[in-house]
Every structure is written in C-alpha cells, then in structure tokens.
NUTORKE-272149 format. One record per atom (N, C-alpha, C): x, y, z. Coordinates in steps of 0.05 Angstrom, whole numbers, plus 5000, padded with zeros to 4 digits. Example, Ala and Ser with C-alpha at 12.3 -4.5 7.8 and 13.67 -1.06 7.14 Angstrom:
<nodes>
526448865156;524649105156;526449345156;525749555142;527349795143;525850015157;
</nodes>
This chain:
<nodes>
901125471507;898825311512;896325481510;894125371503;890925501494;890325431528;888925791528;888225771554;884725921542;883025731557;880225851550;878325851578;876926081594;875626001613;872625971610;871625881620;868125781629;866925791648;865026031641;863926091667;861126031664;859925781692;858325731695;855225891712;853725941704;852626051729;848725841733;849325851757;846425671765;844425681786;842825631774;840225711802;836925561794;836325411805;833825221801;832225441789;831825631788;831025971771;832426051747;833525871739;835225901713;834325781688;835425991677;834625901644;831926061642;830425941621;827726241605;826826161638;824526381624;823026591641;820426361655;819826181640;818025951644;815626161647;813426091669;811326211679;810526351701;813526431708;813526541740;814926781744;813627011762;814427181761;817027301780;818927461761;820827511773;822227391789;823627471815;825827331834;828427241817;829827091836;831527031832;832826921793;831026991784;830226871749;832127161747;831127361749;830827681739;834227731740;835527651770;837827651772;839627501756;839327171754;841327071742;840927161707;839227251708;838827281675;839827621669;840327711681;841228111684;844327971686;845927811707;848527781704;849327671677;847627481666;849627331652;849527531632;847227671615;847027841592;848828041596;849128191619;851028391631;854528271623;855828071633;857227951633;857727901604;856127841583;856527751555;857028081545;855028311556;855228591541;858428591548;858928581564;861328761581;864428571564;863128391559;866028191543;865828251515;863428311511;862928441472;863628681474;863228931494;864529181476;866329291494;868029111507;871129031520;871429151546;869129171553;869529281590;871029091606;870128861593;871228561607;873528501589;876228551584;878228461567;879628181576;878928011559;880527691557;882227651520;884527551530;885127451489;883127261486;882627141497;880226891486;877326851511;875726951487;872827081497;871626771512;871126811549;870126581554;867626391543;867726181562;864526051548;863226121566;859326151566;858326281588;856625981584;855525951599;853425671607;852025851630;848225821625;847125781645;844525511646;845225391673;844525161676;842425101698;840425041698;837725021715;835924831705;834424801708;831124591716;830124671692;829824331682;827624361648;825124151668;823624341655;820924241663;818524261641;818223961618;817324031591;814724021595;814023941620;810023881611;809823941638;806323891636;805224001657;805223701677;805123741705;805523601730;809523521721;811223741709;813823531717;814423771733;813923981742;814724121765;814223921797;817324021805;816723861834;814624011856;813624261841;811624461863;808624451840;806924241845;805024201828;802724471821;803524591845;802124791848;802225111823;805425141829;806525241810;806225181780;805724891781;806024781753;807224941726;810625011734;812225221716;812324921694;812125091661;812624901647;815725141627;817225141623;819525161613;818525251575;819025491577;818625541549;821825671537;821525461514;824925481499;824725601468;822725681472;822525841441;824126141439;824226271455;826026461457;828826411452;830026141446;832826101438;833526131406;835226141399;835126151372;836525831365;835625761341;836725341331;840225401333;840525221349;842925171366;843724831358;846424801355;846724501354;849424621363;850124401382;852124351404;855124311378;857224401391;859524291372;860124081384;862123941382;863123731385;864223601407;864923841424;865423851453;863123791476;861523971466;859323991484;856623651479;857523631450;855623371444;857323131458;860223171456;861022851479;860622951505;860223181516;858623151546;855623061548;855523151524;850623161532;851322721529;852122781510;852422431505;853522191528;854522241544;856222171566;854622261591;853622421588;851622501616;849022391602;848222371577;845422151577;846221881585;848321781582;849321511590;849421501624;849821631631;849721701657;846321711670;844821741648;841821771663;840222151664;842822311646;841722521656;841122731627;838922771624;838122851601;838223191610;839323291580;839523661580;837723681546;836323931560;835124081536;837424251527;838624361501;840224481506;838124811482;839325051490;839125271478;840425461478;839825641466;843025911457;840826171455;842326351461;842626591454;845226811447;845126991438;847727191431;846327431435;848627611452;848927781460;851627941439;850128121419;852428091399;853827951382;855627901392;857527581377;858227451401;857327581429;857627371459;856027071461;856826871452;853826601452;853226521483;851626471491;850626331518;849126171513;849925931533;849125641526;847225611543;844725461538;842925461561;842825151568;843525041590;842824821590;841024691617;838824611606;837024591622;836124211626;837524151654;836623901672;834223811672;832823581655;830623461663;831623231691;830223341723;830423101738;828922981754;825723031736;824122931758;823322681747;824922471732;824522231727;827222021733;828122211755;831222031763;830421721781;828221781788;827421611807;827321331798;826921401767;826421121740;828720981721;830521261731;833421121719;834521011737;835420691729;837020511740;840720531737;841420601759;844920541745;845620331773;849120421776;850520231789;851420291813;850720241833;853620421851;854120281879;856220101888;857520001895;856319691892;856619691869;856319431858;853119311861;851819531874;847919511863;847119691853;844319571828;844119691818;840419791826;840920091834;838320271844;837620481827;835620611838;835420871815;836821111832;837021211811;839521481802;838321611820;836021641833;835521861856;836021681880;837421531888;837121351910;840521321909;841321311884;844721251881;845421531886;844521841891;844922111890;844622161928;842522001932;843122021961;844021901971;845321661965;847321511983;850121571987;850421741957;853321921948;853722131975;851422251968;851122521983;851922412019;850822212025;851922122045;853221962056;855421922043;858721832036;859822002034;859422262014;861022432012;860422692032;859322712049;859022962064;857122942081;856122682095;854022612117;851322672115;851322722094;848222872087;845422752083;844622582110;842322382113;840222432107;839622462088;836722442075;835222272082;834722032085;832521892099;832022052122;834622172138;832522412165;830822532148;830222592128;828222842112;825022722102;825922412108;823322262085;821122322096;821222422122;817822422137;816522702135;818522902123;818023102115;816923182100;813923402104;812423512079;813723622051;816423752061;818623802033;820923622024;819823352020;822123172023;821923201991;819723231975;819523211948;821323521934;821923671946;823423861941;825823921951;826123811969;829223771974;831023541948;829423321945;830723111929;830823251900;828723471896;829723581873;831123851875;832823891896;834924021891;837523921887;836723661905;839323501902;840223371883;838123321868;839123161844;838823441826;837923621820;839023851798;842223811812;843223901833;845224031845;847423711837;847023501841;847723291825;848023311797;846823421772;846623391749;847723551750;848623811756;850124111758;852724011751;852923911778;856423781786;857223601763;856123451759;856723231739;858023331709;855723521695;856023641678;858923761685;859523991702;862624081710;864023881714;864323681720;865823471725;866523291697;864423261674;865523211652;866023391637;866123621642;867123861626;869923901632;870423911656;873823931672;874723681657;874123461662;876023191649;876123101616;874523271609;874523221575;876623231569;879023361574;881623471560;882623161566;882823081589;884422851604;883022601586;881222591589;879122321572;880222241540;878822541529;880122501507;883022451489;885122551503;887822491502;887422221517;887522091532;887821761542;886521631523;885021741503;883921461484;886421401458;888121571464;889821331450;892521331467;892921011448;894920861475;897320961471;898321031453;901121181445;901121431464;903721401475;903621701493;904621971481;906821951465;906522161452;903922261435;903022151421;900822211408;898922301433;898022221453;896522271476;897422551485;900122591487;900722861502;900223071471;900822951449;900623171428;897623291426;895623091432;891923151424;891723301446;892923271475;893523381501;893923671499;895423711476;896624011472;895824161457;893823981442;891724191423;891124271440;889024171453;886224261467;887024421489;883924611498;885724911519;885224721542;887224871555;886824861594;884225081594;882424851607;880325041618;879825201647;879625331644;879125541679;876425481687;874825391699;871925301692;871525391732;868725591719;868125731744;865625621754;864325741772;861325541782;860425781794;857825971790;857326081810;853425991809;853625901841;851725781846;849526121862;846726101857;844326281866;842526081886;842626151904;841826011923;841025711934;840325651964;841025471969;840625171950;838925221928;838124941910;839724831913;842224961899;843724821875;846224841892;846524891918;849824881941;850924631935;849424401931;850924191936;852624151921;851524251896;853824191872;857724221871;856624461888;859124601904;861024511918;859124331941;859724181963;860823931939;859723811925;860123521915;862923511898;862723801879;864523821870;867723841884;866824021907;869523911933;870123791934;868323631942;869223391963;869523091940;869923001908;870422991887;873022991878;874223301889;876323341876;876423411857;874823571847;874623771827;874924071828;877424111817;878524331823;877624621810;876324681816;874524971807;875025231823;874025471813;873025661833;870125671832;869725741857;866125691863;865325951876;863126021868;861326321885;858926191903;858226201922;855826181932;853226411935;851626511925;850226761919;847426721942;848126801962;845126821983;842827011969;841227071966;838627311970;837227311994;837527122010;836127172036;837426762049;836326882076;837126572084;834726452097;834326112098;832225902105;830526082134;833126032154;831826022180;830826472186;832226692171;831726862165;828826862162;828026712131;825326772125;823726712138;824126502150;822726382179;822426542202;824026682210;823926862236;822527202219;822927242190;822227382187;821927712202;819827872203;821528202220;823228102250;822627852261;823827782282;826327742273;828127702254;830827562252;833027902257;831328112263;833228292271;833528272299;831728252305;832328162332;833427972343;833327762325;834927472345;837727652324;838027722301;840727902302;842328052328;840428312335;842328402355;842228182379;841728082382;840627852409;843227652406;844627632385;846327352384;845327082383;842227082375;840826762369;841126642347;842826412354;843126312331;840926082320;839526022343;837125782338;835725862317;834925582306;833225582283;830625562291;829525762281;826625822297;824625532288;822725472307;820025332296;819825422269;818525172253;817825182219;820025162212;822525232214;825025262198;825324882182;825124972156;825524652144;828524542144;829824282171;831024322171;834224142146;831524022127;833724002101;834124212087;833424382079;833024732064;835424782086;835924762104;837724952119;839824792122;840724572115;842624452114;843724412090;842024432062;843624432037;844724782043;843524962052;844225192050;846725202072;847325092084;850325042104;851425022082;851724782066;853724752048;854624952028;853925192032;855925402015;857925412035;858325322059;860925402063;863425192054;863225032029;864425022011;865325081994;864525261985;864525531959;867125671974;868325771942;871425911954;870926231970;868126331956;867726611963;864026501966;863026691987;860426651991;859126981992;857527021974;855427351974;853327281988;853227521994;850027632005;849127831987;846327891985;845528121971;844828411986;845928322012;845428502027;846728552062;846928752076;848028762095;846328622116;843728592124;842328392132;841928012131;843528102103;843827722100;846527602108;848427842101;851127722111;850927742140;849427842161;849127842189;847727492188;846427462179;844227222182;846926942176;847326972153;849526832151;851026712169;852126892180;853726892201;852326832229;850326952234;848726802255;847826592251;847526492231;845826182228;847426012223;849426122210;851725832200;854925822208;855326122215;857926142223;859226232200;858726252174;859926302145;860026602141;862726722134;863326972122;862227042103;861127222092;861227302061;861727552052;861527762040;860927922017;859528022006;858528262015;856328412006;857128521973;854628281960;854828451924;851128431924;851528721922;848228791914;847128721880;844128771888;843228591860;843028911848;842628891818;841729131809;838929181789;840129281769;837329351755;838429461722;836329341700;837529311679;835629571666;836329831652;834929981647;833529911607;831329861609;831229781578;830030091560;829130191573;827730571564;830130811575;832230891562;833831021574;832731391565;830431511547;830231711547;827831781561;826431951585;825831941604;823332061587;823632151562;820832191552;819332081539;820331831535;819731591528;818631411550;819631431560;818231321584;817631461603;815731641603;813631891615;811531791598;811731741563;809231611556;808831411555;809931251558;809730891563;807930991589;808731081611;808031171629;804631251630;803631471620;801331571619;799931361595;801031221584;799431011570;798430731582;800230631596;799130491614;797430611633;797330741651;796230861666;793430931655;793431021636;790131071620;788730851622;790030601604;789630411614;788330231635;789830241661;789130171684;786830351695;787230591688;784530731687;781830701684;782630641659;779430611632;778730221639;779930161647;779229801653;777629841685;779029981701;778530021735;775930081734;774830291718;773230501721;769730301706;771430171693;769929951666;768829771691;770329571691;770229311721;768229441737;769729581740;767329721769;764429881770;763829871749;761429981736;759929681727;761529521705;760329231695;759429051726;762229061741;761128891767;758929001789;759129201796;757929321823;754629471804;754129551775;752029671766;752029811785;753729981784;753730321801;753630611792;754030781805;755431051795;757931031780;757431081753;760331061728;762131281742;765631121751;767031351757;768931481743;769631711740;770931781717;774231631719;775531561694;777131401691;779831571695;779431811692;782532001694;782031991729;780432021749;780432061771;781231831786;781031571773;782431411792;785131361793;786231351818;788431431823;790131121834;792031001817;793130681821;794630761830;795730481849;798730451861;797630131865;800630071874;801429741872;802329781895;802829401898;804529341924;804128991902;806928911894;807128611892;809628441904;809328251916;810428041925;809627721923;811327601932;810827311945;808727371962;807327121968;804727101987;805727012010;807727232024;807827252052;806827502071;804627332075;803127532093;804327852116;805327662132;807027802142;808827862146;810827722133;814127792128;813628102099;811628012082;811528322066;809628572075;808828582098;807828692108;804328732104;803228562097;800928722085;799328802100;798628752129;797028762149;797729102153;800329222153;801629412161;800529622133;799729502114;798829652076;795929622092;795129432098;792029572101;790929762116;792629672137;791929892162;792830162152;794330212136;795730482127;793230572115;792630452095;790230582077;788430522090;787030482108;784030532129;785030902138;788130942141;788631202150;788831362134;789331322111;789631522075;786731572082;785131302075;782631342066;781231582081;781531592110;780231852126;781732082127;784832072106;786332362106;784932412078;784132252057;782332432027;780632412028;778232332053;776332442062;775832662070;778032742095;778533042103;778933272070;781033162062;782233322047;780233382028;777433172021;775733251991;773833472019;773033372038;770533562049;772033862057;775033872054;775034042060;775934322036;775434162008;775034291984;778034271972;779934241983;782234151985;783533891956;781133731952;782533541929;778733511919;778833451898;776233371882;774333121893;772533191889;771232911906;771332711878;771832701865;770732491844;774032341842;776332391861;778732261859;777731931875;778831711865;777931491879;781431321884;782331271900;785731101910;783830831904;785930761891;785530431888;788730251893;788330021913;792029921920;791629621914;792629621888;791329271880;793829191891;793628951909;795928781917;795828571901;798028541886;798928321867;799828051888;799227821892;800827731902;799227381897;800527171897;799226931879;800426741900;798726441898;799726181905;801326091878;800126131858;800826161827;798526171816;799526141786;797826281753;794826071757;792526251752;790026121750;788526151719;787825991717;785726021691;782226021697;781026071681;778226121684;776626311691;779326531702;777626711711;775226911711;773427011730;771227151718;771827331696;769127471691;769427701676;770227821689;770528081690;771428301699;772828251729;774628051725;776728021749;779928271741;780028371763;780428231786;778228371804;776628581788;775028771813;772428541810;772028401807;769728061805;771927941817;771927821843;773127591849;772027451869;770727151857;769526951872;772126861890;770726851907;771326651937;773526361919;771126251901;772026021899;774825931886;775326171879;778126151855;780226261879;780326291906;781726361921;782826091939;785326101947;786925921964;788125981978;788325832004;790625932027;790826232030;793226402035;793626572048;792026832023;791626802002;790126951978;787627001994;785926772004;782626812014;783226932038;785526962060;786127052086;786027322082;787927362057;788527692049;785627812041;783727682024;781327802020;779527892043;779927692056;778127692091;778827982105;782328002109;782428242109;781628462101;782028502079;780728722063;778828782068;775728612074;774028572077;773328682107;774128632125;773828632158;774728942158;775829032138;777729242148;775629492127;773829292105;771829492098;772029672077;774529552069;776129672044;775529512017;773629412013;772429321983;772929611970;772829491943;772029671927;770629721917;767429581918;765029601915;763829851926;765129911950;764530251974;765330531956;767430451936;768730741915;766130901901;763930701881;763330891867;761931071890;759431011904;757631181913;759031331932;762431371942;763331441960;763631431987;762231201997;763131092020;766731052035;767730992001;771330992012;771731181993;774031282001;775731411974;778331251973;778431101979;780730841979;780130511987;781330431974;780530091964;783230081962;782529711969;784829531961;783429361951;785229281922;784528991913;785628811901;785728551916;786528331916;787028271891;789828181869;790728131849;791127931851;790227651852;791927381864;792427241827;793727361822;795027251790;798127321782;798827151763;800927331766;801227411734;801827711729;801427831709;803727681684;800527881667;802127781638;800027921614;801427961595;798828011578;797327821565;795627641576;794227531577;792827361606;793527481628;792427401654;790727361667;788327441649;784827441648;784027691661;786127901669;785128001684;785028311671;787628521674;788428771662;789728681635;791128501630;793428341616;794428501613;796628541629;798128741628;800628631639;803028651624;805828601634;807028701669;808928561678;809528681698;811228961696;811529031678;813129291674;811129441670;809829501653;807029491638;805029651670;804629451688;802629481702;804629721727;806929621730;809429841750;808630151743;809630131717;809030381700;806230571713;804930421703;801730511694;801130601723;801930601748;801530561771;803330781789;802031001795;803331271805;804931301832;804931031839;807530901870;807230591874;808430621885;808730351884;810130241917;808530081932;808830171964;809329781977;812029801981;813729561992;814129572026;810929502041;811729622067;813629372085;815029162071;815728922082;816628942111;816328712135;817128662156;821128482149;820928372126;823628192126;823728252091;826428362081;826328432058;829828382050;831028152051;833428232044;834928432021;833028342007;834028621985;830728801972;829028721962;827628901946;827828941925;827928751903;829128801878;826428951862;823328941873;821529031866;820829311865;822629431889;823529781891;825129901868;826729771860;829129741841;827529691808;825129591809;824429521788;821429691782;820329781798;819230071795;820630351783;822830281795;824630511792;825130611763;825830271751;825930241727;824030381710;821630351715;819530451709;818430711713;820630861730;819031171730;817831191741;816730901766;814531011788;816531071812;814331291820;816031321851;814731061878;816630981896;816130851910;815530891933;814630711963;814830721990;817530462000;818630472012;819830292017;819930212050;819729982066;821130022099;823429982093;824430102118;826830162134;828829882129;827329672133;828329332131;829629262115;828929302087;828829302056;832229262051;833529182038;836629102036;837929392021;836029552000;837529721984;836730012002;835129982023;834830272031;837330502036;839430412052;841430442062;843030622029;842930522012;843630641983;842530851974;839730911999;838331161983;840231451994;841531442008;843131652029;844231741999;845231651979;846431741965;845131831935;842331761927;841431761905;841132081898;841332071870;840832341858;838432501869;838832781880;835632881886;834533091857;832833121851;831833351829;829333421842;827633371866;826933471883;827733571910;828033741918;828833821950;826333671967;827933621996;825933452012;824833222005;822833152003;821132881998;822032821971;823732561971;823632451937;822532291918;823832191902;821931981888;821731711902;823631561919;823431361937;824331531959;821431351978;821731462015;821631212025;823131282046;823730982067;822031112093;820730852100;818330882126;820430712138;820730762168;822730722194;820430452199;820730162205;819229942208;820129832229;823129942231;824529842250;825129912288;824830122295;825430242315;822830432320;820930502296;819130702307;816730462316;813230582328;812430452345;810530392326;808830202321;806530032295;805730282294;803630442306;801730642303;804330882278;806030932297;806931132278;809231002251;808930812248;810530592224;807730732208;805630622212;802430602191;801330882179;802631042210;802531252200;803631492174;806831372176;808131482165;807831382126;806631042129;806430952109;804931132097;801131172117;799931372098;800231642094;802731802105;802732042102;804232122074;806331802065;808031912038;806131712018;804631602027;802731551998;800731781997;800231932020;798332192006;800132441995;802932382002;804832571991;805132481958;804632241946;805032181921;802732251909;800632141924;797732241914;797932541907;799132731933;798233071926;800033131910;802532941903;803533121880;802933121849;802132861849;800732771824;797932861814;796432971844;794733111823;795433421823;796233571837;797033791846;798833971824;801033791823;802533901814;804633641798;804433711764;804133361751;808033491741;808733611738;812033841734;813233631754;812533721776;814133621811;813633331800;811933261798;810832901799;812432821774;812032861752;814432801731;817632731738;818233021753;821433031769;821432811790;819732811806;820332481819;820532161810;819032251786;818931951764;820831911755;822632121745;825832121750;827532091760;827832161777;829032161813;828831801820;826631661817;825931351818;828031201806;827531411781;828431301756;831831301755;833031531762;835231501760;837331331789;835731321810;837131161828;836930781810;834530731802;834830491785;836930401771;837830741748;839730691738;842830671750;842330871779;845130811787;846330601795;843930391800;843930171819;843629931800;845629971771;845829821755;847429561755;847229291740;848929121732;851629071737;853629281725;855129331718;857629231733;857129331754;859729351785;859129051793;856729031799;856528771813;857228561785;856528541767;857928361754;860828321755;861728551749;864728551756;865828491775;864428621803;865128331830;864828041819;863827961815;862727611803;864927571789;865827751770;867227641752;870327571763;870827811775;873627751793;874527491811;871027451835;871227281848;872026981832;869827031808;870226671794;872426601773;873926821765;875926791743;879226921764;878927001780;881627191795;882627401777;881527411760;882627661743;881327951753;882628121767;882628351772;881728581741;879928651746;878728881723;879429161732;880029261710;880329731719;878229801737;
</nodes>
C-alpha cells in the first residue's frame, strides 16, 4: 500500500511576509524552509518525500485585515505560477462550495515544493449556508458549531472591544480544520463514487494512506485542533506557544505570580484570547519556546508541554563578508544621522564616522520591553561619555545615538528628514507616550550637535523597509549597520530579536528575563570576560543597579568599538556564532518527530 505523509503547519502569521515586521512570520517561515532543506539533501530520510502546506490569512486589499490599523495587505508575488494538481483542485473546489475561498501559491526549496495556502475570511459573515436545517451566515453557522462542539460561547465575547478578532481566529481556525478534514477524507470520497465495490476498494488501493500532521503557532489558529478532535479526525497535532495571553498581561509580574502559585488571570486579560488558547490542550504534544512559557502554561491552564526553542537562519556564512555588509551599512546610518541632523536642527555639522548607533526594536510595549528601564540607562551612559570625553579619555566629537524602533504600524507621508524630524502629529498612542519620555528625560537629539548630550534617543515609530520614508533601510540592513543592539525587556519569552542581531554580527545587551539567555552559559567565547552578548540581571538585582548595569555594557560596546576595532570585530563574531549555534536544525527535527512519530539519528 502507498503510504505518503502531509505536513501541515499554521499560524494567522503564515504565508508571505505581507507588511509586517518579523514575529511569529520569521518562525513559521525558518521551519518550513528548514524542514524542505533537511528532506532535499536527506537529513530528513522518507521513501516518499512528504507534502508540506503552509496555511494562514489572505488579506487582498486594503481594510480586509481584521486589525485596520495594521492594514497587512498579503503580497503573493514572491510565489512562483503554481496550478494545483488534481487532488488539491477537488479540495479548493469543495471548500469554495462550502463558502471558503483559498489563494493558493508555491515555492521550492530545491526539488522540495511548498504549498501556500492562504484563507480569505473576512467576508464569512456574507456567506449563507445550512446548519441544522437554517440557513445563516458561515460566521454565525462557525459559532454555533464551536458551541456544540466544545462549549465555546461566543455571544459571552460580543460586548467585547476584541470580539472582531477573536471571530477572525475562529473562523481562519475553522477554514484550517476544514481544509484537513477534506484532505483526510478524499481517499474515502473518492473511492465511494462508484457504486460497484470492488471497483471502489480497487481506486481505494491506488491512492496513498495519508499521515496528515497539523502543527498549529499560536493561540489563533488552536481551535482547529480542538475542532478537529472533537470531529473525529484522526491526526497528529503540535500546539506551538511563544508566549501566553494572561503572561503578556501580567508581563515582568508573571514571575512572580510564577513563584507565588497564581494562577488568576490578571485585570486586562482578554478573556476569549485565553480561552481559544486553553484549547491546545487538545493537541497530542504542546511546545513552549521557552522555560518561562512552559511554567505559564502550566500556571494558567494546567497543560504540560515541551521546551523547543526558536532559532536563527544564517544567510552570510563568511564572517568577512559580513564585517562589510557590516561597515557599509553603518556608514550609512552614519552619513544619513549626521545629514538629518544638520538639515533639521541648522546646527553644528557632526562628523558622520563619530556617530556612534545602536538599536533597541520591538512591539509597542512600553513596559513589558522595557523602555522606561533603556532611557533611564542612557541619561547614565550619557554622564559616563561626558566624564570619559572631559577627562581626555574618548574624543569629544563622538555623539551615542539609540533609535528605538517600535510602531502601532507602517505610516506614509512622512517628513523630510524623519525620523530625526518627527511631528507630534504623525504619532499615536503609546509612540507619542514614548516621545514624551524621551523628551522629560531631555534626551532629544536636537542637544547632540552643540554638545549639550553625548547621547540621544530616537523615536523610530515605522516599521523598516527600504523604502520607509525614513533610513530605508532593511531590518537586517539597519541590525547590521548598528554597533549593539540593547533588548532591556521586563517579559520576553524568547527574544528572537537577540538571535537576529546575532545574525548580523552585532553584539547585543540582553535581560536576565529573555527566554534564550540561559543558552548563553554555553556559547562560544573568542573574547575572555565580557562577550559579544551580555545578560543584565532584571530579575533579582535592585532598578537602580538593573539601569546601571545596562549602562555600564553599552559603554563597554561603545569603548571597544572605538578603542580597539581587532577586539570589537572578535565580538561581532562571538554574536555571530552563538546565532549560528542556535540554528533551525534540532528544533525542526523536534517538530518533525512530534508530528510524523518517526524518530530521526
């Protein structure tokens, strides 16, 4: 008998890259390519090479995102012309009859194909079908299912500010299942259309037994999992946490209701988001990305899991190659900094090799990523390269500049010479809070040329690209170009942003919090003492000396980089090679075991 398996993998972050930066996108898109390398040059050995499907949210125009704000529109030109075979066209055909429309696209990884299939469902509300003999729309027949099949009362949710995003998880996580559900029965379907039974068991015997896997990336898309259960659809299923609902919510506090034994769901906690996220404890195996999430897990829901860390995909593997990718961006960021701030402020021109970049980018959480803890640090840099220039010690014409990347989402119109030009009026919510800061705290960068600061922060509220209005500069691009790169977060289940510097040959700051710190105990050193990533203690030491310590290893990156550029090189390495150790590879191969049972060397 033809045995062929299918492995699904899904996450409302799935499929192209759309308009949004990083997260959970970066991940499912590193497994599946990983997973297709590893089956093409036989790390992964099967007689018959699986099917890979990844399946997420098509969103073709602007306002069909269910986060208007975001307004992600889905770009599919990166596929190469793909037409479905014959299998896959009596599912798309059978699930449009059903009400549920797929964009479909491909890529190859070698001779590995991956199918992309991408859910349009923010017009379910307008499809009419049937279900228990009335006929409503398909988003109304999805929650009545949902609560028949697993109690899951959604009308509790309707008075809720996220009711419009919960219903579009449920119905992606609906269209998920469905799709697996006519993929598992095709074999059975197609043999019953004819009435002769021999002939039925013979078409029966062509076709393979499929193994058909599901691994779901966070809470979106659980239900599928759950539905598929409780269905009777016999699969193996993964459930993939990166952090959990009521976690992000309690944020640096959820170590504490950790050791504490609290399992309450703090105030704010949304409590439909935390109830589709229960339902991984349907899934046959459930991950965390980290030893902090599988604690949360377990304090919030009572659910076991599995620590599989995320990794990091290296695309520049000769280190002198990327030393000048390196000093080319960086010129760059230089010669634009130095530009901006001369065109905006009509000041003292500052020299462009003397300014000295570093980053910090995240989500726009204030204080779960610490930024209050990044400013206060640099008000204390700023008076240690004050000391250090009056005391002849470093050049006075050096200027620290710490642009915080961090967005509500992508803006258009922006000024000239943004981001060091940034009107008030192009700012929102917690973006204008973060400027206020900056501001109160006296850290413009308007104070650099004439030397009032020797350190600035400034507000990046975009999210990069080469064409952003601003540096246009890629997010690798801008990592690079940028001589540290400083993650002081209060709640960090993993840090895939540490990991992706790394990539890049910058050295980092990391807290203590952070999911991958714990992995540095072991990273390659090519410096003695201080390395290319330092972990600041966030956890147990006291605020004053947390802020402290932040600014003592960003003036440690500062003095080595101008000091001594040999040592500073060797740490760009040192970054660089924990990145690489903290590759793809293993954790795919966890995945792969969990969703197929096949044990790998």
């Amino acid at each position: 008998m033809i045995e062929r398996k299918c492995i699904i993998i899904a996450g409302e972050e799935a499929g192209p890259k759309s308009n949004k930066m990083g997260g959970i996108w970066n991940v499912i898109d590193a497994e599946v390519k990983n997973l297709a390398q590893m089956l093409e040059d036989g790390t992964i050995e099967e007689e018959s090479t699986p099917r890979i499907f990844v399946v997420g949210s098509y969103y073709g125009h602007s306002g069909s995102d269910w986060n208007k704000g975001l307004n992600r529109i889905t770009d599919m030109t990166e596929f190469d012309d793909f037409v479905p075979d014959e299998e896959l066209s009596m599912i798309i055909e059978e699930l449009k009859v059903k009400g549920i429309e797929i964009v479909v696209g491909a890529i190859k990884v070698k001779e590995i194909e991956i199918v992309y299939l991408m859910f349009k469902t923010n017009d379910f509300c307008r499809v009419v079908v049937e279900y228990k003999g009335e006929h409503i729309c398909l988003e109304n027949k999805i929650k009545a299912e949902a609560y028949d099949l697993i109690g899951l009362d959604s009308l509790s949710f309707e008075d809720l500010g996220n009711r419009t995003e919960y219903t579009h998880y449920l119905n992606l996580s609906y269209a998920i299942s469905e799709f697996v559900h006519t993929l598992v029965s095709l074999r059975e379907e197609t043999a019953g259309a004819y009435e002769d039974k021999l002939i039925s068991e013979f078409a029966s015997s062509l076709m393979p037994t499929l193994y058909v896997s599901l691994h779901c990336h966070e809470f979106g898309v659980f239900y599928a999992i759950a539905r598929l259960k409780k269905t009777g659809v016999t699969i193996k299923t993964v459930a993939t946490y990166h952090a959990t609902i009521p976690g992000r919510v309690a944020g640096h506090l959820s170590i504490k209701k950790i050791r504490e034994n609290d399992s309450s769901l703090g105030d704010g906690t949304p409590k439909n988001m935390a109830t589709l996220e229960s339902l991984s404890s349907y899934a046959d195996v459930v991950t965390a990305v980290g030893d902090s999430t599988k604690k949360e897990i377990k304090l919030f829901y009572g659910i076991d899991s599995i620590v599989v860390r995320n990794g990091i995909d290296l695309e520049i593997e000769d280190i002198d190659e990327l030393l000048d990718k390196k000093l080319k961006c960086r010129t760059k960021i230089q010669e634009l900094t130095a530009s901006k701030l001369y065109n905006t402020h009509h000041s003292v021109e500052l020299l462009p090799e003397k300014i000295i970049p570093i980053f910090s980018i995240s989500r726009i959480e204030i204080e779960n990523k610490g930024y209050p803890d990044l400013l206060d640090s640099l008000l204390l840099l700023d008076r240690m390269v004050r000391i250090e220039v009056e005391a002849g010690r470093l050049d006075n014409n050096y200027r620290v500049v710490c642009f915080i990347i961090t967005a509500h989402g992508p803006k258009t119109n922006l000024p000239e010479n943004f981001p060091i030009m940034l009107n008030e009026d192009i700012l929102i919510g917690e973006e204008l809070r973060i400027q206020n800061m900056i501001e109160n705290r006296g850290l413009e960068c308007s104070k650099l040329p004439n030397g009032d600061r020797y350190v600035s922060a400034v507000l990046y509220p975009q999210w990069l690209s080469d064409h952003d209005g601003g540096f246009n500069m890629t997010v690798d691009e801008f990592m690079a170009g940028c001589i540290a790169g400083i993650f002081p977060s209060r709640y960090e289940p993993f840090l895939l942003t540490g990991l992706e510097a790394g990539k890049e040959g910058t050295p980092s700051i990391v807290s203590k919090v952070c999911g991958f710190s714990d992995a540095l105990s072991t990273a390659k050193r090519l410096v003695m003492g201080m390395g290319g990533v330092l972990v600041v203690d966030n956890i147990d030491l006291a605020y004053l000396e947390t802020i402290a310590d932040y600014a003592l290893t960003m003036d440690y990156f500062i003095d080595t980089y101008t000091d001594d550029k040999t040592k500073y090189n060797f740490l760009c390495q040192e970054a660089n090679l924990l990145a690489k150790d903290m590759n793809w590879q293993e954790p795919t191969k966890e995945y792969y075991e969990m969703l197929t049972g096949t044990k790998l060397k």
